[in-house]
C-alpha positions as CSV (number, residue, x, y, z in Angstrom):
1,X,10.8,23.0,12.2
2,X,10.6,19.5,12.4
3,X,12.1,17.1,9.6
4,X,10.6,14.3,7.8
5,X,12.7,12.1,5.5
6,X,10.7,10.3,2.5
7,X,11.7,7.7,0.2
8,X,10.5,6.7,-3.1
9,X,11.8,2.9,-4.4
10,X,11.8,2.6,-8.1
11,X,12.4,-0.9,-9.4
12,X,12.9,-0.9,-13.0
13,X,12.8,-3.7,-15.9
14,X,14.1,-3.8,-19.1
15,X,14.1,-6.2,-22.4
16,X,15.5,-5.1,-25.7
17,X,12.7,-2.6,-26.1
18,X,11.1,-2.4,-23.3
19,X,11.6,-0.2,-20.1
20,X,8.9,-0.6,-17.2
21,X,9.8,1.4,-13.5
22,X,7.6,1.2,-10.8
23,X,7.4,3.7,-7.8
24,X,6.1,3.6,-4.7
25,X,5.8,6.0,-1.9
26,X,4.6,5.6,1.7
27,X,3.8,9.3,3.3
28,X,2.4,9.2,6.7
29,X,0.5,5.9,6.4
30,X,-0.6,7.0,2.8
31,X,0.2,4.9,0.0
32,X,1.2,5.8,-3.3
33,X,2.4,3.0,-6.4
34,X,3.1,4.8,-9.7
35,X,4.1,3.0,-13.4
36,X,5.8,4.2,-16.3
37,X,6.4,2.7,-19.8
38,X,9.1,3.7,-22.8
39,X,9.4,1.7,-25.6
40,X,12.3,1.5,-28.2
41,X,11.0,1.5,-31.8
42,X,13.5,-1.5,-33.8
43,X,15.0,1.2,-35.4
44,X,16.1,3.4,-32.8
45,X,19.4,2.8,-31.6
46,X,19.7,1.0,-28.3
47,X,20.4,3.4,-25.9
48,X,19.0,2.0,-22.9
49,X,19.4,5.6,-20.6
50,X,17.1,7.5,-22.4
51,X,14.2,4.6,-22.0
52,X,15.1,4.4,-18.4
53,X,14.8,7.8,-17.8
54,X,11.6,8.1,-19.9
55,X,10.3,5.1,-17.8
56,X,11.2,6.9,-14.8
57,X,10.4,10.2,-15.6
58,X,6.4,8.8,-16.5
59,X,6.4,7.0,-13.1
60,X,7.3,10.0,-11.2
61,X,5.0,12.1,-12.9
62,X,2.3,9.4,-12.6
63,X,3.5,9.4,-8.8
64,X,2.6,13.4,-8.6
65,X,-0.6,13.4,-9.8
66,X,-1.6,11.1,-6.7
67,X,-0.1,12.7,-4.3
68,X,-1.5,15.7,-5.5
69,X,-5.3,14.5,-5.5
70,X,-4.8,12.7,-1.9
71,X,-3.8,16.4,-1.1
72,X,-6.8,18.0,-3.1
73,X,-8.9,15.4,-1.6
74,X,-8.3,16.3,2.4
75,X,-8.0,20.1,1.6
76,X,-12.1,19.6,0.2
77,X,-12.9,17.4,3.3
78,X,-11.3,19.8,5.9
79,X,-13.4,23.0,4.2
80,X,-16.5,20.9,3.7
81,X,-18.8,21.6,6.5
82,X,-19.7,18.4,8.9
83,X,-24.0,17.7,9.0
């Protein structure tokens, strides 16, 4: 079995209120950029972890649903008949 070894940066920002991560994944020549936002209402107490997480957590979701259609997308073009 041979073994491949990915690696998805996240670079995150943060204000007071604001969290903003971006990903960003190459996968054999494909490339893949993801964002995700949290926000912290003024009176929420300022626990900047659970922002960052949120932040992270959105970006990596964000980051699945690409990969996912890229995959979708070359399954339909490998079963779709050439003309």
């Amino acid at each position: 079995m041979e073994q491949l070894d990915l690696t998805i940066d996240i670079h995150l920002e943060e204000d007071e209120t604001d969290t903003v991560v971006r990903a960003t994944l190459n996968l054999q020549g494909d490339e893949f950029e993801a964002s995700g936002r949290a926000h912290r209402r003024t009176h929420d107490r300022p626990i900047p972890v659970i922002g960052e997480e949120l932040a992270v957590a959105r970006a990596l979701g964000d980051l699945t649903n690409q990969v996912t259609a890229a995959a979708q997308a070359k399954i339909e073009a490998f079963l779709t008949p050439s003309h």
